[in-house]
C-alpha positions in Angstrom: 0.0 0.0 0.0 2.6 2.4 0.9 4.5 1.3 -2.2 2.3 3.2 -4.5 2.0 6.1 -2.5 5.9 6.4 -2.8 5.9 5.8 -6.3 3.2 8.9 -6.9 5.4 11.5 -4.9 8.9 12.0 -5.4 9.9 14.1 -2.7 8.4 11.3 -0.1 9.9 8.6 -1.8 12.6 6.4 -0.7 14.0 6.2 -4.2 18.0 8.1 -4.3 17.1 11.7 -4.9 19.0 12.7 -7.8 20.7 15.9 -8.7 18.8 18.3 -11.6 20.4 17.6 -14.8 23.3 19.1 -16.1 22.8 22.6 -18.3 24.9 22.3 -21.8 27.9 24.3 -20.4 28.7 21.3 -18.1 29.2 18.8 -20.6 32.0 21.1 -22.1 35.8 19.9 -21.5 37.3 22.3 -19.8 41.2 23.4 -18.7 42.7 25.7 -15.5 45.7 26.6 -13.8 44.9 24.7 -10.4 47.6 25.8 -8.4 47.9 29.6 -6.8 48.8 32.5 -8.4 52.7 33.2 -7.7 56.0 30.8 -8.3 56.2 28.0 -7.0 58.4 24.7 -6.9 55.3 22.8 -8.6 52.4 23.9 -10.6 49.2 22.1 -11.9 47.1 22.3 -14.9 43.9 20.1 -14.6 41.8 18.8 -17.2 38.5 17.5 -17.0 36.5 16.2 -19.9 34.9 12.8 -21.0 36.8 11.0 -23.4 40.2 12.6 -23.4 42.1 10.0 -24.4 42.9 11.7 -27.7 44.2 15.1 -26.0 46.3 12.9 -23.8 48.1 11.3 -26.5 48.8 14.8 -28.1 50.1 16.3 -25.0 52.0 13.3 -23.6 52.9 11.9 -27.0 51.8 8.6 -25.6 49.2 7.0 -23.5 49.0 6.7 -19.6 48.3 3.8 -17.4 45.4 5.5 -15.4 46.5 6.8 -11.4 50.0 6.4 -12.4 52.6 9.2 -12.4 54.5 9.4 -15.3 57.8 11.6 -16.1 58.0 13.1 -19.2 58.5 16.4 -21.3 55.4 18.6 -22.1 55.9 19.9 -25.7 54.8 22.3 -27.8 53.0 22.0 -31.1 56.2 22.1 -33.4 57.8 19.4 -30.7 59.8 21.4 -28.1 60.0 20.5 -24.7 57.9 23.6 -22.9 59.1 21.7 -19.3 59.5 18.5 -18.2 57.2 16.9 -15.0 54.5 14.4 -13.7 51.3 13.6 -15.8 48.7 11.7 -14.2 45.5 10.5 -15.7 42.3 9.6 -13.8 39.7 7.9 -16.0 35.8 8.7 -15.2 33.9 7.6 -12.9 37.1 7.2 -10.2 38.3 10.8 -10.6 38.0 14.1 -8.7 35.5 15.7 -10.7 33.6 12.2 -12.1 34.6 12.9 -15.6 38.1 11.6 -16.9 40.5 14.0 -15.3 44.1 14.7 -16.8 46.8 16.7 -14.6 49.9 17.9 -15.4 52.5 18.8 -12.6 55.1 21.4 -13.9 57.6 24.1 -12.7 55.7 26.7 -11.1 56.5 29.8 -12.5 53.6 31.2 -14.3 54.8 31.4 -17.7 55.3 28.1 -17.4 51.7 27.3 -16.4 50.5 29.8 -18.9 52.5 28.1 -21.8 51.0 24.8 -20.7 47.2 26.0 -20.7 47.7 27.1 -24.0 49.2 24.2 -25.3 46.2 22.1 -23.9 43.7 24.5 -25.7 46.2 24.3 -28.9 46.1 20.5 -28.6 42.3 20.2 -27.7 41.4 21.6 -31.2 44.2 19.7 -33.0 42.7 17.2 -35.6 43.3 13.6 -33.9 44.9 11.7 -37.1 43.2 8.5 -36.1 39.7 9.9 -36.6 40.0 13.2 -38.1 38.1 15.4 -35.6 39.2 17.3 -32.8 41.6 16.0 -30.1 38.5 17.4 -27.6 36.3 19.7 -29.1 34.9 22.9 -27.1 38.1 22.9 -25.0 37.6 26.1 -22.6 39.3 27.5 -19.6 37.1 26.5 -16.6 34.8 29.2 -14.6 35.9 29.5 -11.0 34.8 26.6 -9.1 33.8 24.6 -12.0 35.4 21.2 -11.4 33.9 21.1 -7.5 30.8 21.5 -8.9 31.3 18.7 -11.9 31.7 16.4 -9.1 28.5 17.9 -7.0 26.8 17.0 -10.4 28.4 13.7 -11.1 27.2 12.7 -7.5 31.0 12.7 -6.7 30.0 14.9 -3.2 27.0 17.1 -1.7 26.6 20.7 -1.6 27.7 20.0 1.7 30.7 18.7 1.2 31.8 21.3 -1.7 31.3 23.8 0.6 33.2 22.3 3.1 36.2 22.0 -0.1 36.0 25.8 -0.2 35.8 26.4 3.5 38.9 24.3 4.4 41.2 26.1 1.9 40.2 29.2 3.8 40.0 28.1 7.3 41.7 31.3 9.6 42.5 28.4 12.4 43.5 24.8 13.3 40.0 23.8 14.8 38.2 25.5 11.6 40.4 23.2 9.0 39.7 20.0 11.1 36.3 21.0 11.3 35.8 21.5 7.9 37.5 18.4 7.0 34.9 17.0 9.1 32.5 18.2 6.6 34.1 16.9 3.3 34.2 13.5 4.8 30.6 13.7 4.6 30.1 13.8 8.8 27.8 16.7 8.9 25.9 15.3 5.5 25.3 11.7 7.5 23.7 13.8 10.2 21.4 15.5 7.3 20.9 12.1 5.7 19.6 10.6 9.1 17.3 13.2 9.6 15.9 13.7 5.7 15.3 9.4 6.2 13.4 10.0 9.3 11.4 12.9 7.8 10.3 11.1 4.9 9.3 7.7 7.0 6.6 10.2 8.6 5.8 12.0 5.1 4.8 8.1 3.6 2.5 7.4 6.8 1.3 11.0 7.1 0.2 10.6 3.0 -0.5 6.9 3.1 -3.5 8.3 5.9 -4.7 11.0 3.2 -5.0 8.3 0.4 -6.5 5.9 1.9 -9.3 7.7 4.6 -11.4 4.9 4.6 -8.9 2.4 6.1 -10.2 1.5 9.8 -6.3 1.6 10.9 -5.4 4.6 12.4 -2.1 4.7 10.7 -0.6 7.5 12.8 -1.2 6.4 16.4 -0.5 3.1 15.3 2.7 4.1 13.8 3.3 6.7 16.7 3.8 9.5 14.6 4.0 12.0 17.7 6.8 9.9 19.0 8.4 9.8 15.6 7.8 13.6 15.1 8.9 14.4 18.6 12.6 12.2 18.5 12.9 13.8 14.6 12.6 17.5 16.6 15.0 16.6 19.7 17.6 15.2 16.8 17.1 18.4 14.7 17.9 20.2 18.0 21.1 18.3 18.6 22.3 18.9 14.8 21.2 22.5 14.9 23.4 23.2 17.8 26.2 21.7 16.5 25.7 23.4 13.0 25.7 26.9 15.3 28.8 25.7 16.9 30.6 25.2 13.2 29.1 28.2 11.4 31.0 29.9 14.2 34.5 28.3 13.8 33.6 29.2 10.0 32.6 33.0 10.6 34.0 34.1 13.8 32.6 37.2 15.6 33.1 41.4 14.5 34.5 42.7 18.3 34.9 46.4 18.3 37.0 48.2 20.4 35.2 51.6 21.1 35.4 54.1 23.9 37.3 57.6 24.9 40.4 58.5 23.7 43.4 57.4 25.6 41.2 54.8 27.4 43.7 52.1 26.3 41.8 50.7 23.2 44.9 50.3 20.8 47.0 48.8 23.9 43.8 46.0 24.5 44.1 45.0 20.6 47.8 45.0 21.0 47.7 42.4 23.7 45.1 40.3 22.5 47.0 39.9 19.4 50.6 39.2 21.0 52.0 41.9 18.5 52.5 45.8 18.1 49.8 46.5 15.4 48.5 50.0 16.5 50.6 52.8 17.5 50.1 53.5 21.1 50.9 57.0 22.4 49.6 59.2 25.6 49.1 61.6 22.6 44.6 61.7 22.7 43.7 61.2 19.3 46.4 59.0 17.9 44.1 56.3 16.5 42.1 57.9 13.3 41.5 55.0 11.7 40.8 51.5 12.1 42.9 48.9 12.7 41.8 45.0 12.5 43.2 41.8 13.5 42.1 38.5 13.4 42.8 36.5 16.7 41.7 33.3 17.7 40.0 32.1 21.2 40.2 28.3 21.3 40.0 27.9 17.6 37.1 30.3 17.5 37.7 33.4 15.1 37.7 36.8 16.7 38.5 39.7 14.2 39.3 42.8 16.2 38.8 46.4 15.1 40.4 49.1 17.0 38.9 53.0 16.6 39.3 56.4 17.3 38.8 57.3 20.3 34.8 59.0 20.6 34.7 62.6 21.1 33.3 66.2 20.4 36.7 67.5 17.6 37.8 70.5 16.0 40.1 68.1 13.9 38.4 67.7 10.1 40.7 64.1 10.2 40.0 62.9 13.6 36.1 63.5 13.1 36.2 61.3 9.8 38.2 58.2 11.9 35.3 59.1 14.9 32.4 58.8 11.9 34.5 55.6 10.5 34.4 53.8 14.1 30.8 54.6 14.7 30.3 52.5 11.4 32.1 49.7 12.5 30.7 50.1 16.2 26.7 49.7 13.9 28.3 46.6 11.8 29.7 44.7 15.3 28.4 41.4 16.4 29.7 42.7 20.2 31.2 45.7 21.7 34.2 46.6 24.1 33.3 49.5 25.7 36.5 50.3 27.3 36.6 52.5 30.5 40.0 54.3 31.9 40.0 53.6 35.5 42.8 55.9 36.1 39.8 58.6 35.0 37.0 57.0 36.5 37.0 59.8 39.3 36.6 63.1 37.0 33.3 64.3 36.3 33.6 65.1 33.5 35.2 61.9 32.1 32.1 60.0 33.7 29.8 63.1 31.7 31.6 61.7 28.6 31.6 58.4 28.9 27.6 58.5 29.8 27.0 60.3 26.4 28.8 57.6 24.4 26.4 55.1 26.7 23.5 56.8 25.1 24.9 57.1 21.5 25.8 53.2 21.8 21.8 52.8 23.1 20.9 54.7 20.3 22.8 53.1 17.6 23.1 49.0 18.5 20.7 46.6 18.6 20.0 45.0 21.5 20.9 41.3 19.9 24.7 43.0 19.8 26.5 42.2 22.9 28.3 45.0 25.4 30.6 44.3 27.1 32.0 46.9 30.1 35.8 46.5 29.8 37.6 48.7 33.4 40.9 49.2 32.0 43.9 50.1 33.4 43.4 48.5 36.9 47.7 48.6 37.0 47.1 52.5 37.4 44.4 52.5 39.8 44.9 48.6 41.8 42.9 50.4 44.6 40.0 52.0 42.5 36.9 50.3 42.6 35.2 49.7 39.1 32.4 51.9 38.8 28.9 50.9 38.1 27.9 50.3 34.6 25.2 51.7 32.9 24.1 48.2 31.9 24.5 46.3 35.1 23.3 43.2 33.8 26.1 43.2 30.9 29.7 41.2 31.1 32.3 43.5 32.9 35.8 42.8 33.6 38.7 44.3 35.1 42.0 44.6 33.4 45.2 45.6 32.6 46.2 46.1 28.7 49.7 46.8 30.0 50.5 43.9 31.8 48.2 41.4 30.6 46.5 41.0 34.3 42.7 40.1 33.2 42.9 39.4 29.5 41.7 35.7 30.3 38.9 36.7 32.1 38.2 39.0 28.9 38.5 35.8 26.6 36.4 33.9 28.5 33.6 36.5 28.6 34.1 37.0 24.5 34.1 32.7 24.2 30.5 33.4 26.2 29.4 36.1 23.6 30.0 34.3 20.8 27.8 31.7 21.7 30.7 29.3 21.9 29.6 26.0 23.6 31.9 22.9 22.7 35.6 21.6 22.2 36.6 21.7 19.0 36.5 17.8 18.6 34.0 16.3 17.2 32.5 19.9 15.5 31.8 20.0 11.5 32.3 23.1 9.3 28.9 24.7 9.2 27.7 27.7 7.3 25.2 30.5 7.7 22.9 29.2 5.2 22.8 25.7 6.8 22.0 27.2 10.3 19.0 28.9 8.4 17.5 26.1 7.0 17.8 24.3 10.0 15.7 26.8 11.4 13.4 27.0 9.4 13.0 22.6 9.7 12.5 23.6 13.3 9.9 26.3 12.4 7.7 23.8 10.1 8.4 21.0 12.3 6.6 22.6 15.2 4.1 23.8 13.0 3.6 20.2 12.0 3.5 19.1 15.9 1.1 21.9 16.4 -1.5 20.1 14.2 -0.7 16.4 14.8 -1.6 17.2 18.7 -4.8 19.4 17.9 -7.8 17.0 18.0 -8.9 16.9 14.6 -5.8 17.6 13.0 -6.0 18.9 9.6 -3.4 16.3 7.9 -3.2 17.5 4.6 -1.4 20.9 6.5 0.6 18.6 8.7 1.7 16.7 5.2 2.3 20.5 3.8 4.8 21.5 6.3 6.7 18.5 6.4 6.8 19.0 2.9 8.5 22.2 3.3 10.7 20.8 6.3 12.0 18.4 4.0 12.3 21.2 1.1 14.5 23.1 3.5 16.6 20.3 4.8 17.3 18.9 1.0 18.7 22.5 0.3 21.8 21.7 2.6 23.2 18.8 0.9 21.7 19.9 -3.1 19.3 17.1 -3.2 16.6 19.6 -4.5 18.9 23.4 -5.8 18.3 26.5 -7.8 20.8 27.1 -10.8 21.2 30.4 -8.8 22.2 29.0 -5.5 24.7 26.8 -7.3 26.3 29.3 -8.9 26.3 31.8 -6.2 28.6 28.7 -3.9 30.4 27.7 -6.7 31.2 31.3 -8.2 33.5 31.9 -4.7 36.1 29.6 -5.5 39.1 29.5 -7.2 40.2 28.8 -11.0 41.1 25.1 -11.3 39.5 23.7 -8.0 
């Protein structure tokens, strides 16, 4: 009975979702420089194409045994050598990209490289003299990204997994890399898999009740579709929180450093970065533009901006870096306001540093975090910190000079962030997979809401798990736009 329900609606079924098929451009062979731009001591240029036997033989002179390395001289079309290296051959399916995959390891020095991709375009239209045609007709120089998303189309990897390709070639720490090779080993897509399986074993019984109402079996309580529904949410939970936890080591957090001048903000970015960035003077003013480092808390990415110091000037320069670091202060994901102990007495001091209290509660939103920073506590040991405005915010006490308090500062920022778990066992996660996640929360409990009313309406309940299961399939590609293809793929580089 349920067989024929599956068969009659794809998204529900239990049949391998496959990927859209492939527009025209991706059946083009295509040719890149895969190494970065620069010298080097080695160099790649990567070809990707189905049937290439022909190119191979006009480049290599000779066939290759497949996943073997082979030493030879590259030559040009009138038969000079243009360098001498490794070619390896990868023949489709068993290759990167899915297709049949030819790469050529050279010098690296990019005239080189460049003499080399146009010898493979040269050779790709070459007339092959055992059939007459083209070595490998429509020969082009790949789009960035291209061969990572052959093999998201060749069902080589997930969306998931690309992603993670692109995100561990630009991972800012150690815990981010791991993380994200995490991710391309297809972790965090088993977690999606799990729960897409469970979501469409309670589609089928949800449907299988809407075709057949005159059944006397109460397929839902029978099946215990609340149960079902209610471990699918506390799994979702689990995965969401761990998604939040990667999206972090991915993004990091925007901390700015804001306050009066001479309150010590350029020494604080100083220290938390081990290393003399910004120029520290007694000199008020100093700072007129920003200066940003990024620094990492237990593998979690901090990027740091320091600003001018926020005051009433005369100075047409300084007021530009003041108007700069109020638009960092609106763009932070948390704030240092930082407070001069040695100060904390004069009246006027306190008058200032109330008004930039109200310009900050003007100007943030109250999702951006504050966090009351007493600075200079090697100046004033026996001061006492005064009240902050916001007495329910973080504070600490500190020294930017000597270092006294800065882990107590990290802690509080760790906190901020959001950041919950050891690196270990955390995969790569990105913005747009936290928000679908969100939104399979969002039509999850909408779905609970009906299945525990008393005469549920199921053909809503089989809507929004329709549309959790829409939402969850974007993750990993099983169901993607042409646009949100290219808009992932577009941000890598050449050759990868």
């Amino acid at each position: 009975m349920f067989v024929r329900k599956e068969c009659n609606s794809a998204q529900a079924s239990s049949i391998p979702l496959k990927s859209p098929p492939m527009p025209t451009r991706h059946h083009d062979p295509i040719v890149a420089i895969a190494t970065a731009q620069g010298r080097g001591a080695v160099g790649i240029v990567r070809v990707s194409g189905h049937s290439i036997g022909a190119l191979v033989q006009a480049l290599c002179a000779r066939a290759l045994r497949p996943r073997e390395a082979s030493y030879l001289p590259f030559r040009d079309a009138r038969g000079q050598a243009i360098d001498q290296g490794l070619a390896l051959y990868f023949p489709g399916p068993h290759s990167y990209t899915g297709e049949d995959v030819l790469e050529l390891q050279a010098h690296g020095g990019p005239v080189v490289l460049q003499l080399l991709l146009a010898r493979c375009l040269e050779a790709g239209a070459s007339v092959d003299p055992a059939t007459g045609r083209a070595c490998l007709p429509g020969l082009r120089v790949a789009q960035p990204g291209e061969f990572t998303e052959r093999a998201f189309l060749n069902d080589k990897i997930d969306l998931a997994q690309a992603e993670a390709i692109a995100d561990l070639i630009d991972a800012s720490t150690e815990a981010a890399a791991r993380s994200a090779s995490r991710s391309l080993s297809g972790a965090f897509s088993a977690e999606i898999h799990s729960l897409r399986d469970a979501l469409i074993h309670l589609r089928t019984l949800v449907e299988a009740t809407l075709d057949f109402p005159e059944e006397e079996i109460d397929f839902l309580r029978q099946a215990d579709a609340r149960g079902q529904l209610s471990t699918l949410q506390r799994t979702l939970d689990c995965v969401m929180q761990r998604a939040r936890q990667g999206a972090l080591l991915r993004e990091g957090i925007r901390v700015v450093i804001a306050g009066q001048p001479n309150a010590g903000k350029s020494s604080l970015l100083n220290a938390l970065a081990g290393a003399e960035l910004a120029i520290v003077t007694p000199v008020a003013g100093t700072t007129r533009d920003k200066v940003e480092q990024t620094i990492q808390i237990e593998g979690v990415p901090l990027h740091v901006i320091d600003t001018a110091g926020l005051r009433s000037s005369a100075d047409a320069v300084e007021r530009m870096g003041i108007a700069r670091a109020w638009d960092e202060i609106a763009a932070a994901d948390a704030v240092l306001f930082l407070h001069d102990l040695s100060r904390a007495g004069a009246a006027q001091y306190m008058a200032d540093d109330a008004a930039i209290e109200h310009a900050l509660a003007q100007k943030l939103s109250p999702a951006v975090a504050v966090i009351d920073v007493w600075n200079k506590t090697d100046c004033a040991l026996a001061a006492p910190a005064p009240p902050a405005a916001g007495a329910a915010r973080p504070s600490v006490r500190l020294s930017a000079r000597t270092g006294e308090g800065l882990d107590g500062l990290r802690c509080i920022l760790l906190e901020v962030a959001g950041w919950q778990s050891a690196p270990e066992g955390i995969c790569i996660a990105r913005a747009r997979h936290v928000e679908a996640l969100q939104a399979v929360s969002a039509h999850l409990h909408e779905a609970s809401e009906q299945l525990q009313a008393q005469d549920p309406a199921l053909d809503l309940l089989a809507e929004e798990l329709r549309l959790a299961l829409n939402a969850l399939n974007a993750i990993t590609g099983a169901f993607g736009a042409d646009e949100l293809l290219g808009a992932i793929f577009s941000r890598f580089c050449i050759g990868k």
